[in-house]
py3Dmol code that shows the C-alpha trace and the ligand (Angstrom):
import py3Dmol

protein = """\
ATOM      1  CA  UNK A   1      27.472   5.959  -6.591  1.00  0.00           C
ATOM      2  CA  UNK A   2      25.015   8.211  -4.074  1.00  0.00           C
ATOM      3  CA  UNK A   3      21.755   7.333  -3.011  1.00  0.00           C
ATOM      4  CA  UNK A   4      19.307   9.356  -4.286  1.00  0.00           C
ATOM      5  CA  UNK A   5      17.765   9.736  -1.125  1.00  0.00           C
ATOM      6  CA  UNK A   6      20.808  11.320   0.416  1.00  0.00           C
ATOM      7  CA  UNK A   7      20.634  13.781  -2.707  1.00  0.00           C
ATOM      8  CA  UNK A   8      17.902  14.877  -1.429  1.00  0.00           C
ATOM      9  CA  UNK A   9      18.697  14.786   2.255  1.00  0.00           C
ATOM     10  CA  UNK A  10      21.747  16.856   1.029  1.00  0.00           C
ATOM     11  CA  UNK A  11      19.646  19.321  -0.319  1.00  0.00           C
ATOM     12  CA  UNK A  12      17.895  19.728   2.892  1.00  0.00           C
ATOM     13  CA  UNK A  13      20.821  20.020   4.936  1.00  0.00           C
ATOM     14  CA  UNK A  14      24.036  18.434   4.800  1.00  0.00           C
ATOM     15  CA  UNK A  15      24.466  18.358   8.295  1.00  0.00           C
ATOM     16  CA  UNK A  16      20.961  16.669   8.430  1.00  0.00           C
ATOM     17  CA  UNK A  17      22.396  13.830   6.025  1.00  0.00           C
ATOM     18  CA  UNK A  18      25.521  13.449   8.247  1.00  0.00           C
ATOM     19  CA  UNK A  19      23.303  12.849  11.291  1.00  0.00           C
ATOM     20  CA  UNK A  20      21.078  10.554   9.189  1.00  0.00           C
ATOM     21  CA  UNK A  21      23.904   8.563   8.029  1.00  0.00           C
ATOM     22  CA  UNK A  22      24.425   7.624  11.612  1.00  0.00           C
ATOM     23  CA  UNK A  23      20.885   6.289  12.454  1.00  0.00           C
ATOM     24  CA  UNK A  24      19.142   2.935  10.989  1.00  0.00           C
ATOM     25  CA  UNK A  25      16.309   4.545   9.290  1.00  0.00           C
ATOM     26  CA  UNK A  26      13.355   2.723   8.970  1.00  0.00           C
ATOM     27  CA  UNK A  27      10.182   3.813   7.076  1.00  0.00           C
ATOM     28  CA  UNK A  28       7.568   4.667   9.732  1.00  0.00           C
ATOM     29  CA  UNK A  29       4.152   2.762   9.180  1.00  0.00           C
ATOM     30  CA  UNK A  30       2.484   6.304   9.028  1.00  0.00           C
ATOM     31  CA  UNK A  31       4.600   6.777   6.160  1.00  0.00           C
ATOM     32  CA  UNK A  32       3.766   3.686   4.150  1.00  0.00           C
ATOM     33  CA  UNK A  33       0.588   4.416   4.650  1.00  0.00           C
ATOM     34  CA  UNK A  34       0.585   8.076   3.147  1.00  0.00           C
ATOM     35  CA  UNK A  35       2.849   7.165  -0.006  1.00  0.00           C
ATOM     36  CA  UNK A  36      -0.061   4.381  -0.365  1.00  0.00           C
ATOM     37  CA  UNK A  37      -2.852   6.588  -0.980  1.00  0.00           C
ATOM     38  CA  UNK A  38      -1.005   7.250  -4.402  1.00  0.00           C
ATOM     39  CA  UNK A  39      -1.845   4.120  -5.773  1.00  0.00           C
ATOM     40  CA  UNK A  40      -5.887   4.708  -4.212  1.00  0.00           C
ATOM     41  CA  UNK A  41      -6.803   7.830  -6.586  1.00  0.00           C
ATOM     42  CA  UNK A  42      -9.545   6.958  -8.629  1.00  0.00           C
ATOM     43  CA  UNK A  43     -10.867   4.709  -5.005  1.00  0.00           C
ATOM     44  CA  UNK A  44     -10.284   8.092  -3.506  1.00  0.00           C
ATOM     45  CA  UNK A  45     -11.976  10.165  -5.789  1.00  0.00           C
ATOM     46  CA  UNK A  46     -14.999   8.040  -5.308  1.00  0.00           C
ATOM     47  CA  UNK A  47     -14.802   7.909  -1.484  1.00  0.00           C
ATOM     48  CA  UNK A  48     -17.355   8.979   0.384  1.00  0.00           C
ATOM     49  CA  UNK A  49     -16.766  10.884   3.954  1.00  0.00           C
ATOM     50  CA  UNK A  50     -16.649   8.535   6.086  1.00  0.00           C
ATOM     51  CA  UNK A  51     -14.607   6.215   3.988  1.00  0.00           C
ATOM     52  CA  UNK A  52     -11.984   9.032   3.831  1.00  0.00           C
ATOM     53  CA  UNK A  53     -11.861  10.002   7.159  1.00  0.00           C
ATOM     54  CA  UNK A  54     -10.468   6.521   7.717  1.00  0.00           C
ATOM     55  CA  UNK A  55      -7.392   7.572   5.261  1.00  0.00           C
ATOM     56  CA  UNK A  56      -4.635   9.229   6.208  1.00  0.00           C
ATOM     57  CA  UNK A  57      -5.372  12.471   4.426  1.00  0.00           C
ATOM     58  CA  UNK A  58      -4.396  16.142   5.758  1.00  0.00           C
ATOM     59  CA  UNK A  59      -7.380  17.679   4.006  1.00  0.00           C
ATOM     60  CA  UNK A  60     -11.365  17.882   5.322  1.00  0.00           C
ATOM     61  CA  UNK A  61     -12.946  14.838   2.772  1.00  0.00           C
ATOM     62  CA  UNK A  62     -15.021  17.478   0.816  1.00  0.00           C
ATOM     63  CA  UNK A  63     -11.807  19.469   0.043  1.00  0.00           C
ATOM     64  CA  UNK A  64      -9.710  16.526  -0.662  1.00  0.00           C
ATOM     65  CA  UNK A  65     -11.895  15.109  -3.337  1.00  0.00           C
ATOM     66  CA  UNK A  66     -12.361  18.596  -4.889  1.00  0.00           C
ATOM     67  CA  UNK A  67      -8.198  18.687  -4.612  1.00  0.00           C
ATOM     68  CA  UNK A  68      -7.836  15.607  -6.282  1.00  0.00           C
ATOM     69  CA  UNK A  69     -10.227  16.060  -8.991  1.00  0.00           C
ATOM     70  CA  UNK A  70      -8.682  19.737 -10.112  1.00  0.00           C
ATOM     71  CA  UNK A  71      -5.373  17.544 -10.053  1.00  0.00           C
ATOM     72  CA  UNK A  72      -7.153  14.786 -12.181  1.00  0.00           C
ATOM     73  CA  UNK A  73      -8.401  17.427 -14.374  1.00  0.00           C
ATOM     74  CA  UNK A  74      -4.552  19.177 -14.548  1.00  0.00           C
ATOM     75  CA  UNK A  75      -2.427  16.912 -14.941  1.00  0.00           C
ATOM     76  CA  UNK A  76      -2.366  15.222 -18.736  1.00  0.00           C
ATOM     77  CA  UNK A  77      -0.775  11.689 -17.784  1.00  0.00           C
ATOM     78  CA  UNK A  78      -3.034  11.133 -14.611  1.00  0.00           C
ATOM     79  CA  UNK A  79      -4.502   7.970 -16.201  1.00  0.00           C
ATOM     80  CA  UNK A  80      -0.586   6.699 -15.768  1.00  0.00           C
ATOM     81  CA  UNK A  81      -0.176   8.016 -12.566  1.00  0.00           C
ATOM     82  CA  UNK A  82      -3.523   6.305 -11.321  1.00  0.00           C
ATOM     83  CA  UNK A  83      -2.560   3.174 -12.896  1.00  0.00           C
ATOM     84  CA  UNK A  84       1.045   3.219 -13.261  1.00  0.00           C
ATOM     85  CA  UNK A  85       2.905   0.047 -15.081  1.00  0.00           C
ATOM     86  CA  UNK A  86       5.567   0.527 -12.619  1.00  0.00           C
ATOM     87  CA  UNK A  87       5.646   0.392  -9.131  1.00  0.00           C
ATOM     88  CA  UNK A  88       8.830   0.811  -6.500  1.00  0.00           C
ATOM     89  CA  UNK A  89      11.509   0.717  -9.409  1.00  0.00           C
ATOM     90  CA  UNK A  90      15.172   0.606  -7.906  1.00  0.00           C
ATOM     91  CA  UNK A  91      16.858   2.985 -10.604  1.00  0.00           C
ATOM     92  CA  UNK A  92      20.935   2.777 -11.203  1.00  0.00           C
ATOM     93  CA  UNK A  93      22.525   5.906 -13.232  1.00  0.00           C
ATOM     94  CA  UNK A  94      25.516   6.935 -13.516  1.00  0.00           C
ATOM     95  CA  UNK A  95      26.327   8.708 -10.694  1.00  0.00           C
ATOM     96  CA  UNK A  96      23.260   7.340  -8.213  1.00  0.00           C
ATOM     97  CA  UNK A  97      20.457   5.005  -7.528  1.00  0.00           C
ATOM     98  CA  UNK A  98      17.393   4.873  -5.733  1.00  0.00           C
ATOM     99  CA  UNK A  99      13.698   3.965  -6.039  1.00  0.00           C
ATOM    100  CA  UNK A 100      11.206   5.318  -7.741  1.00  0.00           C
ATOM    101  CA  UNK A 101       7.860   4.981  -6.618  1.00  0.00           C
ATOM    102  CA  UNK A 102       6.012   5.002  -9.900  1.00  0.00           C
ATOM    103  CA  UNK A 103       8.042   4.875 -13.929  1.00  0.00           C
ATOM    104  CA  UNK A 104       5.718   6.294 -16.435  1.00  0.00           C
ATOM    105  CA  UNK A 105       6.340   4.991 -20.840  1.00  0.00           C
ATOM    106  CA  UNK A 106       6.410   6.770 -22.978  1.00  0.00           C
ATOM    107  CA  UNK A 107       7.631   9.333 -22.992  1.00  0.00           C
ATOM    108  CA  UNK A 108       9.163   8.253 -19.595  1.00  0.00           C
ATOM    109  CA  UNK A 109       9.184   9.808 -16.413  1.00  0.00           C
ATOM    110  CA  UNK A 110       9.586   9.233 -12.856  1.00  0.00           C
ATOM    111  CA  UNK A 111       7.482   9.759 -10.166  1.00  0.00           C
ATOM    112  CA  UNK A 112       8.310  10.493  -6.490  1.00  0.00           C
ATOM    113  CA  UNK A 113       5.408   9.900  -3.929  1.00  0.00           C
ATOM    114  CA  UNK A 114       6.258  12.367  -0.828  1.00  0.00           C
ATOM    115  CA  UNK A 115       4.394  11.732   2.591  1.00  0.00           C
ATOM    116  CA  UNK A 116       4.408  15.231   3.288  1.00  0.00           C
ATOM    117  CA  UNK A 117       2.659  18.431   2.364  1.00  0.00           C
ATOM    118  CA  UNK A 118       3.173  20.576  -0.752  1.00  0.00           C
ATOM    119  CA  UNK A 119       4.811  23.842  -1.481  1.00  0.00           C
ATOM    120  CA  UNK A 120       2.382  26.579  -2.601  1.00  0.00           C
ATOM    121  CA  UNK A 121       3.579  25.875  -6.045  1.00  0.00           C
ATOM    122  CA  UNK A 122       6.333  23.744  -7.545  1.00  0.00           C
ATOM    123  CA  UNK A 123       7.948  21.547  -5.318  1.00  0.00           C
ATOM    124  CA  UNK A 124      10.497  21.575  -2.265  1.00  0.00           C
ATOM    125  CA  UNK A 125      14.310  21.930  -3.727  1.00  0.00           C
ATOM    126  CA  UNK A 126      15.005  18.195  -1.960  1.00  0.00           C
ATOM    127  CA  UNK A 127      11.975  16.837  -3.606  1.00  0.00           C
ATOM    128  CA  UNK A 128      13.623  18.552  -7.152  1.00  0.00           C
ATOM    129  CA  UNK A 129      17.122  17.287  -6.804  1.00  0.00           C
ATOM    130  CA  UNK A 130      15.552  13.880  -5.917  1.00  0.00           C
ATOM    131  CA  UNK A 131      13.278  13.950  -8.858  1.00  0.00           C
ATOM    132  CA  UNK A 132      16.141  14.824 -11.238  1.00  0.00           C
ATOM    133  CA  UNK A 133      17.835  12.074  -9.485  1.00  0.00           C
ATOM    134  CA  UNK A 134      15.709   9.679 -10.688  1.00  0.00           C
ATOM    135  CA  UNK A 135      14.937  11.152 -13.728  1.00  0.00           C
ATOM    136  CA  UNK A 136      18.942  11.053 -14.418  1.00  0.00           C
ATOM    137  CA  UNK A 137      19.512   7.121 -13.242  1.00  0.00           C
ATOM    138  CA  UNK A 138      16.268   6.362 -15.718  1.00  0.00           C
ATOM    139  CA  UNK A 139      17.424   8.445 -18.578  1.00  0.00           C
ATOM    140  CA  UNK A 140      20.585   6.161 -17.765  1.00  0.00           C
ATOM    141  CA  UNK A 141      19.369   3.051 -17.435  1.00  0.00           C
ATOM    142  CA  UNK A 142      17.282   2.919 -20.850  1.00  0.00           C
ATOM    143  CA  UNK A 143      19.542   5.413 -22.923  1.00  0.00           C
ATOM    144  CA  UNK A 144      16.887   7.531 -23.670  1.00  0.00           C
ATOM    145  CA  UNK A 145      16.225  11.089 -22.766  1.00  0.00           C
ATOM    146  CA  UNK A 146      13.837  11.845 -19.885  1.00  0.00           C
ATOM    147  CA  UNK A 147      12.495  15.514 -19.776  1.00  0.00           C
ATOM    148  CA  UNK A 148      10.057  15.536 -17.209  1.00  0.00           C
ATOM    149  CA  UNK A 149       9.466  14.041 -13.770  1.00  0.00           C
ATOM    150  CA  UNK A 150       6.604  14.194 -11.391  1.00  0.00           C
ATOM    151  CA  UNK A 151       6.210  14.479  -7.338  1.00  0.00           C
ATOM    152  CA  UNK A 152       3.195  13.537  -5.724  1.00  0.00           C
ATOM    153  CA  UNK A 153       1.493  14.917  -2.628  1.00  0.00           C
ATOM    154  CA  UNK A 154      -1.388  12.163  -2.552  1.00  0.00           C
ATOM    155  CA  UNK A 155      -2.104  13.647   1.688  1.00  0.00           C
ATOM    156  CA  UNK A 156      -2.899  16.675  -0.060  1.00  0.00           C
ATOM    157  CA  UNK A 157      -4.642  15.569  -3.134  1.00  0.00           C
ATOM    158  CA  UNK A 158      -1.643  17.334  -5.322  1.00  0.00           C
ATOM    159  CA  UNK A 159       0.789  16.279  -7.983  1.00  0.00           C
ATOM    160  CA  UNK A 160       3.122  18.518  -9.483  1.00  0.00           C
ATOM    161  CA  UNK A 161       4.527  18.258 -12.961  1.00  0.00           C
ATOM    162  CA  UNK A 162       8.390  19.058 -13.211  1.00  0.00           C
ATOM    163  CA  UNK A 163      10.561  20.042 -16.360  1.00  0.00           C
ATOM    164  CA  UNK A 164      14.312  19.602 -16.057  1.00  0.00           C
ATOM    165  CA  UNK A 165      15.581  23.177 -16.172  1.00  0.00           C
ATOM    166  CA  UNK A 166      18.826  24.398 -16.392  1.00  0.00           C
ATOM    167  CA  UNK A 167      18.265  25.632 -12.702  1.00  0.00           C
ATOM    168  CA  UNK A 168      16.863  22.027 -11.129  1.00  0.00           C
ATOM    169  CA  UNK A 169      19.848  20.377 -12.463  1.00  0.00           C
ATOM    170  CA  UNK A 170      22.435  22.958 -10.991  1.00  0.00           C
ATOM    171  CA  UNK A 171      20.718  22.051  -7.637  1.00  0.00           C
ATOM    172  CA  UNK A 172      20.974  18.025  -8.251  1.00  0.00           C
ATOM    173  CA  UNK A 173      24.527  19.171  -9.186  1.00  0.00           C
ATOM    174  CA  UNK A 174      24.937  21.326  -6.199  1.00  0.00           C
ATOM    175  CA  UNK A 175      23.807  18.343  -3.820  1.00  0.00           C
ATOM    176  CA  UNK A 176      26.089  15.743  -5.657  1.00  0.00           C
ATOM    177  CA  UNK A 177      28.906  18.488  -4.376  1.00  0.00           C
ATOM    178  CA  UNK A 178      28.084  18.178  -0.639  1.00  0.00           C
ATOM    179  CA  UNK A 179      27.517  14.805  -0.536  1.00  0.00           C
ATOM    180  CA  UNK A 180      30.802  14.798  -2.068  1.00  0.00           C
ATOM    181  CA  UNK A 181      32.777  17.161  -0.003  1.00  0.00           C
ATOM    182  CA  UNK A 182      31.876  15.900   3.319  1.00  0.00           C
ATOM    183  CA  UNK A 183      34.196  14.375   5.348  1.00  0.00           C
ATOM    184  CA  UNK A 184      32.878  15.312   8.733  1.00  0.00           C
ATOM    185  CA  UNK A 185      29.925  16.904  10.299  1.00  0.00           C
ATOM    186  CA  UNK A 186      29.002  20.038   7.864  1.00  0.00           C
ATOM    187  CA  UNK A 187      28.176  23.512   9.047  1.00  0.00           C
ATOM    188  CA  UNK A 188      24.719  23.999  10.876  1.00  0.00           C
ATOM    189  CA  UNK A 189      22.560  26.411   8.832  1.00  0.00           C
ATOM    190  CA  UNK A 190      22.114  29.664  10.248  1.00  0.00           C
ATOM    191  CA  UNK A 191      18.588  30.815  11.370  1.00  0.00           C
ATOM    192  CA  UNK A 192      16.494  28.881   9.145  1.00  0.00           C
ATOM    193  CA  UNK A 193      12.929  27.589   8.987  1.00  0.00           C
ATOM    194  CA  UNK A 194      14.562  23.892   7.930  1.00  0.00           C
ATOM    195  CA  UNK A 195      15.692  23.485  11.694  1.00  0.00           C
ATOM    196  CA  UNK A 196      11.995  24.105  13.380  1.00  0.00           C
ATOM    197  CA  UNK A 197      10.631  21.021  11.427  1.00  0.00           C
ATOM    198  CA  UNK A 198      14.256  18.781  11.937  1.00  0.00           C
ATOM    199  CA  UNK A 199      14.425  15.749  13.721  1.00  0.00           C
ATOM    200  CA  UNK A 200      18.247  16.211  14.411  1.00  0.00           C
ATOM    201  CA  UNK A 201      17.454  20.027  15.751  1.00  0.00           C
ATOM    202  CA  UNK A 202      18.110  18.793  19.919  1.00  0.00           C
ATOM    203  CA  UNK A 203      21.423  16.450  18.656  1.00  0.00           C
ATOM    204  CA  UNK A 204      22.605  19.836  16.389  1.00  0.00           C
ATOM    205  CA  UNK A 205      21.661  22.229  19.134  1.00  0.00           C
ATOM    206  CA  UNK A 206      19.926  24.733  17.145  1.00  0.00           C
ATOM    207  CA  UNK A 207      17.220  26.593  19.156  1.00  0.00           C
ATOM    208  CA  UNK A 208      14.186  26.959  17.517  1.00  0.00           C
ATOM    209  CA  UNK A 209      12.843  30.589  15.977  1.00  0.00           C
ATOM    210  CA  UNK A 210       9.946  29.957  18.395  1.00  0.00           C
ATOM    211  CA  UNK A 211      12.402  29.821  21.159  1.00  0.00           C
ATOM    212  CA  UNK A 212      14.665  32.427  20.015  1.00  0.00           C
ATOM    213  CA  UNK A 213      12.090  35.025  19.914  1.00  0.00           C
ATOM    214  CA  UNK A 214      10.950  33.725  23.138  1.00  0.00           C
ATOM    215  CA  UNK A 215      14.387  34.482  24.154  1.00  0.00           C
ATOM    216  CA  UNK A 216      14.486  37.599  22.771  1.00  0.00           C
ATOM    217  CA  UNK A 217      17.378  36.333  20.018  1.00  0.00           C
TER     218      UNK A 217
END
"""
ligand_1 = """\
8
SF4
S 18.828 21.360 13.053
Fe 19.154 22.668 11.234
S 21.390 22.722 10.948
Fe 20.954 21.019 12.348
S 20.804 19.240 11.018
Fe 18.736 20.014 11.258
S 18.377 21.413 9.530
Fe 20.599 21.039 9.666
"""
view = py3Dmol.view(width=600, height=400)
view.addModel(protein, "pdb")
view.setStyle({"model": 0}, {"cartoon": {"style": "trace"}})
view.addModel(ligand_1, "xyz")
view.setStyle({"model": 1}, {"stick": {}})
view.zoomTo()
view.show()
């Protein structure tokens, strides 16, 4: 059985999840408080400035409420995903379990509230093998097919809708593998753009690409 969340982590970096493994990981208040705005929409849509500038959103007020109504206006089971009829639901499947932060009816679907900041489009490949994840331990757990699974950006004022391709389940399948395989501390990655925004980067002893080029590497 594999936490979903090292799925994810996995996904990332496997070397990141072995390093992870190792610390007590607590979720940051800063956190909490970003994964809350997604159960604040229709509040936030009716905000005024000042009233958002006291949220923890990334965005300038008048382009986060113009955000979050083209996502309102997008997305077909917002009503649900406003007013979801559940809330931080501890999934079991097969082969993992972790919490999701919203479970739509109906046809059902989970949802996965990041903290962070969207891709351009879709979503990050962590934040699809976690959503197939869930969507996998729910389809599970009820014995009933689950097709679709969201992940939610509330900083941002974005949601994205996900199908589960043929291609987002090779990835969950791909991150079951590492998880699986590793028996000590994987490979670092080689040059990559994950390392400049990891926590682990000093304890791995990657440089940088801000410091390499300074370097001339
Ligand atoms: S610094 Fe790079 S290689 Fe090392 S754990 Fe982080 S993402 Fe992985």
């Amino acid at each position: 059985m594999h936490a979903v969340s090292d799925l994810s982590t996995a996904a990332y970096c496997p070397r990141q999840l072995y390093y992870r493994r190792d610390d007590d990981c607590e979720i940051p208040p800063s956190v909490a408080d970003r994964r809350e705005l997604a159960f604040e929409y229709d509040d936030l849509l009716d905000a005024d400035d000042a009233m958002l500038a006291e949220r923890p959103i990334e965005l300038p007020p008048e382009q986060y409420r113009a955000t979050l109504d083209r996502t309102r206006e997008r997305i077909e089971r917002w009503d649900e995903l406003a007013d979801p009829p559940h809330r931080e639901v501890l999934l079991t499947g097969r082969e993992c379990r972790g919490i999701a932060s919203k479970v739509l009816e109906s046809p059902l679907a989970p949802s996965y509230v990041s903290p962070g900041a969207p891709p351009e489009r879709g979503v990050w490949e962590p934040h699809s093998v976690r959503a197939v994840a869930l969507a996998k331990a729910l389809s599970w757990e009820r014995e009933e097919l689950v097709e679709t699974a969201f992940v939610e950006y509330p900083a941002y004022g974005t949601v994205r809708e996900l199908s589960l391709t043929t291609r987002r389940k090779a990835g969950y399948r791909a991150a079951i593998g590492a998880v699986e395989r590793m028996d000590g501390p994987p490979s670092r990655l080689t040059n990559s753009a994950k390392c400049d925004a990891c926590e682990y980067r000093e304890r791995c002893g990657t440089r940088t690409r801000s410091l390499r080029s300074l370097l001339g590497l």
